[in-house]
VOGU-3710 file (C-alpha; in Angstrom, 3 decimals, decimal comma):
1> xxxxxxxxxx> 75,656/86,256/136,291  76,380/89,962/136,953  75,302/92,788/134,814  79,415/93,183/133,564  79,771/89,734/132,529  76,248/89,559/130,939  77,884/92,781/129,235  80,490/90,823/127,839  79,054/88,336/126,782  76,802/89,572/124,690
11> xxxxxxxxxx> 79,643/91,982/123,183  82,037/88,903/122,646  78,796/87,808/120,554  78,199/90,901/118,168  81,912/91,265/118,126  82,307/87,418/116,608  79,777/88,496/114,129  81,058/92,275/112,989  84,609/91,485/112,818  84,242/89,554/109,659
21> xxxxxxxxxx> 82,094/91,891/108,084  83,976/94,537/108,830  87,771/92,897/107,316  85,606/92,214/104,389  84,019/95,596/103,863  87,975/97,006/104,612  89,596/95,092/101,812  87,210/96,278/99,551  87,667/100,131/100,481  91,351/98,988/99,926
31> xxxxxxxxxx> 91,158/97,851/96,723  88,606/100,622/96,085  91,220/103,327/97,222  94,406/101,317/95,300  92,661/101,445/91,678  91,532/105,163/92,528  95,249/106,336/93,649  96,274/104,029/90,351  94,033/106,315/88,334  95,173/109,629/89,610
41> xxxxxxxxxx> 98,567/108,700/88,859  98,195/107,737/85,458  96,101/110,961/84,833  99,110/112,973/86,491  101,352/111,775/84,241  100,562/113,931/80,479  100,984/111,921/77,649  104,188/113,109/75,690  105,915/112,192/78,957  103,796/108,877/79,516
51> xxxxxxxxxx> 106,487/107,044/77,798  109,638/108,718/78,774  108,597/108,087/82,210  108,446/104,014/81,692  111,425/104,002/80,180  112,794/105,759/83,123  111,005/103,609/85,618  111,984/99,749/84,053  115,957/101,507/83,917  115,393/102,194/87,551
61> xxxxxxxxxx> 114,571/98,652/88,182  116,886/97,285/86,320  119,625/99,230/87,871  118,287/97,945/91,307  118,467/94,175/89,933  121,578/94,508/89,392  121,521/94,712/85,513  124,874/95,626/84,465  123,975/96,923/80,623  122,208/99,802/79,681
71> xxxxxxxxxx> 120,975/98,703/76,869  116,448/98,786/76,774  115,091/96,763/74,496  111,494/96,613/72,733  109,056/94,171/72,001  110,063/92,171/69,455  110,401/93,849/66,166  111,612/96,873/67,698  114,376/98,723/67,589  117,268/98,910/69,856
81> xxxxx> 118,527/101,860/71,980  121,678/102,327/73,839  121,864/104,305/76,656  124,672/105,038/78,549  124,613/104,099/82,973
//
C-alpha cells in the first residue's frame, strides 16, 4: 500500500469518527445561537410597545392566511376589538 492510500485511509477513519461529533456539537451551537437571537429580540422590543407589536404581528398572519375579518379577539373573557383592514 502506498504512502497516499495509507493517507486515506486512515483519514476516511478519523473522518467516520469526527463527523458525528461535529453535527452534534453544530446543532447545539444552533440552538445555542436561536434562543440567544430569541433573547435579543425580546429585549429590543420595550415594554409599552411589547403588546402593540403582537397584536401587529398575529394581524400580519392572519392577513397572510387569508383571514378576511379584522376583527382580534382575546382569551376568553376578554373583550373584543374591531379594527378596520
Amino acid at each position: 500500500m502506498s504512502l497516499k492510500d495509507n493517507l486515506v485511509v486512515r483519514f476516511e477513519k478519523v473522518a467516520g469518527r469526527l463527523v458525528p461529533y461535529l453535527e452534534e456539537s453544530w446543532r447545539d451551537v444552533s440552538v445555542k445561537l436561536d434562543d440567544l437571537n430569541r433573547s435579543l429580540a425580546s429585549q429590543a422590543i420595550p415594554n409599552e410597545r411589547r403588546d402593540k407589536v403582537s397584536e401587529l404581528a398575529l394581524r400580519q398572519k392572519g392577513e397572510q392566511a387569508g383571514q378576511k375579518t379584522g376583527e382580534v379577539r382575546d382569551f376568553p373573557g376578554g373583550r373584543k376589538r374591531h379594527t378596520s383592514s
